[in-house]
C-alpha positions in Angstrom: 24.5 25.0 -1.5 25.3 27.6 1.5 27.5 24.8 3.3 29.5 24.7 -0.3 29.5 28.3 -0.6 30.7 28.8 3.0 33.0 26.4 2.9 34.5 28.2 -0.9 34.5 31.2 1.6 36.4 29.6 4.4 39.0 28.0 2.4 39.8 31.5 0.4 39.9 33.4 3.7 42.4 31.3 5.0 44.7 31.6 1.5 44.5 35.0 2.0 45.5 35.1 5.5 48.5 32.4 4.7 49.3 34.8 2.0 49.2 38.4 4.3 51.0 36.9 7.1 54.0 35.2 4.8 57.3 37.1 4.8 58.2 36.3 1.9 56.7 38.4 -0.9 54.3 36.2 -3.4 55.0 36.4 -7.1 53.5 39.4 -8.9 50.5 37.8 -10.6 47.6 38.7 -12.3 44.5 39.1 -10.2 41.7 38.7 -12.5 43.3 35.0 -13.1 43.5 34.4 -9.1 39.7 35.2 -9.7 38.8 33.2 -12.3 39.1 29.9 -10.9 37.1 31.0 -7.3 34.6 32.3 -9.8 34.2 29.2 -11.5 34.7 27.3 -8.1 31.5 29.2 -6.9 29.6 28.7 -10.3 30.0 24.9 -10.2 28.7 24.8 -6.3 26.2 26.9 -7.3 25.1 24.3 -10.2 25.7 21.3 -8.7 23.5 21.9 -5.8 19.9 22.8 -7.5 21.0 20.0 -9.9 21.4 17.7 -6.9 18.2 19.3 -5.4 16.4 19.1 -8.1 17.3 15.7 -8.7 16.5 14.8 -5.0 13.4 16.4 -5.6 12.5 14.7 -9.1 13.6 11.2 -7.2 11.1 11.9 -4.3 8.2 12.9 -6.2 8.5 9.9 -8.8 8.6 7.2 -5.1 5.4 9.4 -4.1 3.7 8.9 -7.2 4.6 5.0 -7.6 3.7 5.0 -4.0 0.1 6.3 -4.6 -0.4 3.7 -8.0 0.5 1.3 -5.8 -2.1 2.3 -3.1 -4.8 3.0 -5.7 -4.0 -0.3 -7.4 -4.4 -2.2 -4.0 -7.8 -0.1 -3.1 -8.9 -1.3 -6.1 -8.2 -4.5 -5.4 -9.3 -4.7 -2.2 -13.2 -3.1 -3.1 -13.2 -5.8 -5.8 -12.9 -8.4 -3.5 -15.1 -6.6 -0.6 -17.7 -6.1 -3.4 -18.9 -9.5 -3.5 -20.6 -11.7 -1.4 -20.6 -15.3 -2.0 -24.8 -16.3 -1.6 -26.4 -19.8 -0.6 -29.5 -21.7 -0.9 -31.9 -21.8 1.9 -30.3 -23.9 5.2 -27.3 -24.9 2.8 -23.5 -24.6 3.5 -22.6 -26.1 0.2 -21.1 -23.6 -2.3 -23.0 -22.7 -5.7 -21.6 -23.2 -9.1 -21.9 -19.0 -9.3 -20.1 -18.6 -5.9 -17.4 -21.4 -7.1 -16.8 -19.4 -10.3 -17.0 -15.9 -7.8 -14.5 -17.5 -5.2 -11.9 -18.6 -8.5 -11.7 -15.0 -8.9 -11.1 -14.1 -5.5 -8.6 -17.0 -5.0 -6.6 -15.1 -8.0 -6.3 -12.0 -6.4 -5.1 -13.6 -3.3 -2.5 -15.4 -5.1 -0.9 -12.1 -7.1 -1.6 -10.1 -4.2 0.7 -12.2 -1.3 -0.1 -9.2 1.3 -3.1 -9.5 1.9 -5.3 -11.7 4.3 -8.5 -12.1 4.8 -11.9 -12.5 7.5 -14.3 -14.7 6.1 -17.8 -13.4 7.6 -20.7 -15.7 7.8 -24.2 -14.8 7.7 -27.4 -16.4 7.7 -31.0 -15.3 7.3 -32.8 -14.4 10.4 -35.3 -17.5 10.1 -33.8 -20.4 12.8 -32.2 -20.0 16.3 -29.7 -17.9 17.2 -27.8 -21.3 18.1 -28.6 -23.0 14.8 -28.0 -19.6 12.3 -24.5 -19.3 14.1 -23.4 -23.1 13.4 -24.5 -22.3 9.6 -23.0 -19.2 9.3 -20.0 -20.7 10.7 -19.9 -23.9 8.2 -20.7 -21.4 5.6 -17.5 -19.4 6.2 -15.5 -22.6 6.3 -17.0 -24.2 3.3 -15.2 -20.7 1.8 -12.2 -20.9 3.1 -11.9 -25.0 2.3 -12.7 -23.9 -1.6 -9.6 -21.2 -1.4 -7.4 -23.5 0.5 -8.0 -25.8 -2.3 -7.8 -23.2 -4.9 -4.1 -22.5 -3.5 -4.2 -19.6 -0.7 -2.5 -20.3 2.9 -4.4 -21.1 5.4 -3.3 -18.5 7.7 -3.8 -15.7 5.6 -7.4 -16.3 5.8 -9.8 -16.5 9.4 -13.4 -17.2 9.2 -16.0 -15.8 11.9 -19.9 -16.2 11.8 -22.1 -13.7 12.6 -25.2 -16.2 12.6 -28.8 -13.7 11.6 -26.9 -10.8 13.8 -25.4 -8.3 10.9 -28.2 -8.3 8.4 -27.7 -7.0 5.0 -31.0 -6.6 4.1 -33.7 -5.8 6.6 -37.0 -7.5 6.2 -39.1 -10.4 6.4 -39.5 -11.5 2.4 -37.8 -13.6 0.4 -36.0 -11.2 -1.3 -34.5 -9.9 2.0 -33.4 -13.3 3.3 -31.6 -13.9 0.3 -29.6 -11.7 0.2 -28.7 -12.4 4.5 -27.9 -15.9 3.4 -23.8 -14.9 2.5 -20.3 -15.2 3.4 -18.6 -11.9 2.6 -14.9 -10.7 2.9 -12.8 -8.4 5.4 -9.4 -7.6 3.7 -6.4 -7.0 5.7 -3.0 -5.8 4.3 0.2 -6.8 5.8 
């Protein structure tokens, strides 16, 4: 709005000095209607540029908003698939009907959501050797990813990792604890 205004200005100065320094003498003419149209020159810069600020402005905080949904939408996408962990049976690598029907779920977010990837971490109980619990967790974390590669999801959007008895989710020594050790679980990445 200055630049316009200065430039309104600028451009009447220099009429006025064509004008003062011509020898010939201008017309007789009224000078409230030499003043009219500057006035409405200046009115109309004046409007158009809060109207084109404003605008800019409305534009920019409309992108930040669909930018935050879009954010929140994918944060809540992302906990729902962190959320769950896909359990196993004692010394098993084979997949449960519960953790097929969990995995279906996770295999249809991974399809809408073409941005992200994933780490599948496994993890077994801390019963066995350190040798033996990694090779499980390790077939665990495949027998996942095999189940989404089926289900339709690249395979290089997705790495597996095992973690053998090393990042317990449960400390103790029961049942109970070793349960819920015995996993493969989900690190999501966003490309």
């Amino acid at each position: 709005m200055k630049n316009l205004t200065k430039i309104v200005l600028t451009a009447s100065l220099a009429c006025l000095a064509l004008v003062a320094c011509s020898k010939k003498q201008p017309p007789a003419t009224d000078p409230a209607a030499e003043e009219a149209p500057a006035a409405e020159a200046t009115a109309t810069a004046a409007q158009a540029g809060p109207n084109a600020d404003s605008l800019a402005a409305e534009q920019a905080r409309l992108e930040a908003e669909r930018l935050e949904a879009e954010r929140a939408r994918l944060e809540a996408l992302i906990n729902q698939i962190m959320s769950e962990d896909v359990y196993f049976d004692f010394d098993r690598s084979e997949l449960t009907e519960k953790a097929r029907e969990l995995l279906a779920q996770v295999g249809e977010l991974l399809l809408k959501e073409l941005r992200f990837t994933i780490t599948i971490e496994g993890h077994t109980d801390a019963r066995g050797t350190e040798d033996y619990n990694f090779t499980l967790g390790a077939k665990r974390a495949m027998k996942v990813k095999e189940f989404l590669i089926a289900y339709g999801v690249t395979a290089d959007r997705m790495e597996s990792v095992s973690y053998g008895k090393e990042n317990p989710k449960v400390e103790g020594s029961t049942e109970e604890a070793y349960s819920q050790n015995r996993r493969a679980n989900f690190r999501v990445n966003i490309k």
